[in-house]
Legacy VTK file of the C-alpha trace (Angstrom):
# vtk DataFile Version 3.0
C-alpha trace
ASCII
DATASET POLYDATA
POINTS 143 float
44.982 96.353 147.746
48.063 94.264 146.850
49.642 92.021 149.120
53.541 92.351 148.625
55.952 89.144 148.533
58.994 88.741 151.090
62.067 88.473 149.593
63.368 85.488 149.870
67.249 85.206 150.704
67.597 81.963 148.835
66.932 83.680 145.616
70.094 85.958 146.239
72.976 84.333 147.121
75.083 86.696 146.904
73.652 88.849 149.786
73.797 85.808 151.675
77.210 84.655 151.239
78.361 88.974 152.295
76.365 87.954 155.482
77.685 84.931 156.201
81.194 86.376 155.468
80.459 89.336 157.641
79.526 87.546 160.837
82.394 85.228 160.176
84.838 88.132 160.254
82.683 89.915 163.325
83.455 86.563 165.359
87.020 85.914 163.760
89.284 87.409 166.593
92.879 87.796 167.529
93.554 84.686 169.289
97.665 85.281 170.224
98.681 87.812 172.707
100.983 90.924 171.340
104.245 89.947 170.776
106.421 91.215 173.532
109.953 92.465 173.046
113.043 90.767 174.931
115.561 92.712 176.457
118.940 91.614 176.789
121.476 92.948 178.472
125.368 93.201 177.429
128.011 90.989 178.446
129.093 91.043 182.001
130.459 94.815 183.057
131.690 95.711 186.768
128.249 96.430 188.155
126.821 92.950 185.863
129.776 91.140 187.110
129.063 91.679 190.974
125.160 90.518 189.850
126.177 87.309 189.125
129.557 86.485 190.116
128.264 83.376 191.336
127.804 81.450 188.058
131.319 79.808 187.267
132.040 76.984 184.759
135.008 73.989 185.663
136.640 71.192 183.718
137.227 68.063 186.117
138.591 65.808 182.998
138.739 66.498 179.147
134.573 64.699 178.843
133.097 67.419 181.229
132.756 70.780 181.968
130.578 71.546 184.864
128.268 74.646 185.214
127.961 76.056 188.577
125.558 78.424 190.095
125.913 79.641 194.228
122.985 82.119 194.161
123.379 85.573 195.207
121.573 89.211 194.509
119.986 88.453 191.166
119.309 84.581 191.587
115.701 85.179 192.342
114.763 86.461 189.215
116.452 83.549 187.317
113.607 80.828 185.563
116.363 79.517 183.647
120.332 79.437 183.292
121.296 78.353 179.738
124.838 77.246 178.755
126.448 77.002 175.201
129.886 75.408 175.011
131.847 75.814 171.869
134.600 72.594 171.527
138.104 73.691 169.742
136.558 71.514 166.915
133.875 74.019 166.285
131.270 71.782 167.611
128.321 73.367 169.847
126.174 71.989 172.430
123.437 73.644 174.883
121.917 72.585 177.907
119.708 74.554 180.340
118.557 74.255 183.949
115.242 75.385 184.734
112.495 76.514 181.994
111.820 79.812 180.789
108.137 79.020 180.915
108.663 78.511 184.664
106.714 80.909 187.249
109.438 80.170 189.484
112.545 80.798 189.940
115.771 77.877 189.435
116.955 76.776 192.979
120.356 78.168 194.397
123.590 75.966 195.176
122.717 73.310 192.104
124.985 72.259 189.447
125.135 71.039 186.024
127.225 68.915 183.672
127.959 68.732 179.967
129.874 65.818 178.554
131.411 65.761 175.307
134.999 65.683 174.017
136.643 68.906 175.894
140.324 68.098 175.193
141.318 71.923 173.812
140.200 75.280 174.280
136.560 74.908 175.249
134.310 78.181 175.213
131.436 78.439 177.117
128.911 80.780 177.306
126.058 81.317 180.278
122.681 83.307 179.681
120.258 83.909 182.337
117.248 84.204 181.926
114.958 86.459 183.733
111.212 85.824 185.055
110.565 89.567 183.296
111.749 88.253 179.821
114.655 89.440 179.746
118.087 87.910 179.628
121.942 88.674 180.267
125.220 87.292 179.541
126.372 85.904 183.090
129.065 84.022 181.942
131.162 83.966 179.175
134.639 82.283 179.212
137.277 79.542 177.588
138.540 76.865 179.622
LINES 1 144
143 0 1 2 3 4 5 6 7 8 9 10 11 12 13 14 15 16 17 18 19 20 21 22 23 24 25 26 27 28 29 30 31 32 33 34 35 36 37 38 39 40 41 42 43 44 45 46 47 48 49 50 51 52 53 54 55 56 57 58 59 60 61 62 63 64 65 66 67 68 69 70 71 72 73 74 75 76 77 78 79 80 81 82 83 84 85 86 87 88 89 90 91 92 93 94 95 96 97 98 99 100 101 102 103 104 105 106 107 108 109 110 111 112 113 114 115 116 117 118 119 120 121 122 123 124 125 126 127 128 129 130 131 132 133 134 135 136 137 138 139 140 141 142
């Protein structure tokens, strides 16, 4: 009777290294969540315009413009209210209120102000943001 020898792993390192590479890729896992698609939604419309009515944008002096927001039937979805204004130079400049990573939405009645040199035709543009993901045009005007 023989007595036969276990094969020793050592000796063949290349069926090691496939294990090793195998269990890797067995515990290697998606770590992101699925990318998920943002909607947006035209430029204001009749129906859009009655939505959100209450966003309006003023220019006290020629250094600010002022971003106001009232509330009304939409407001509660809004996490965030983001404003570009375009100078007559060409020169942009954006400023938000609230956070689109909020769970919440941005409270009614506030205001905003952008300072910068708003001596010509100064156009600004208002996106809301939406606690779905998605976003619309809720202003979009020159002053």
């Amino acid at each position: 009777m023989s007595i036969s020898q276990p094969v020793a792993f050592y000796r063949h390192p290349m069926v090691l290294l496939i294990a090793a590479l195998a269990i890797l890729a067995l515990a290697a896992g998606c770590t992101q969540p699925a990318a998920v698609p943002v909607a947006e939604t035209p430029a204001p419309t009749s129906a859009t315009e009655e939505l959100f009515k209450e966003v309006t944008a003023s220019q006290p002096d020629t250094t600010r413009i002022v971003i106001t927001y009232e509330g009304g039937p939409n407001m509660e979805r809004i996490i965030e209210l983001e404003t570009t204004i375009t100078d007559s130079t060409g020169k942009s400049q954006t400023k938000s209120a609230g956070s689109r990573l909020a769970t919440t939405p941005i409270p009614i009645k506030g205001t905003y102000t952008l300072t910068g040199d708003f001596s010509g035709s100064d156009h600004v543009v208002v996106i809301a943001h939406m606690i779905d993901g998605s976003r619309s045009t809720v202003l979009d005007t020159t002053i």
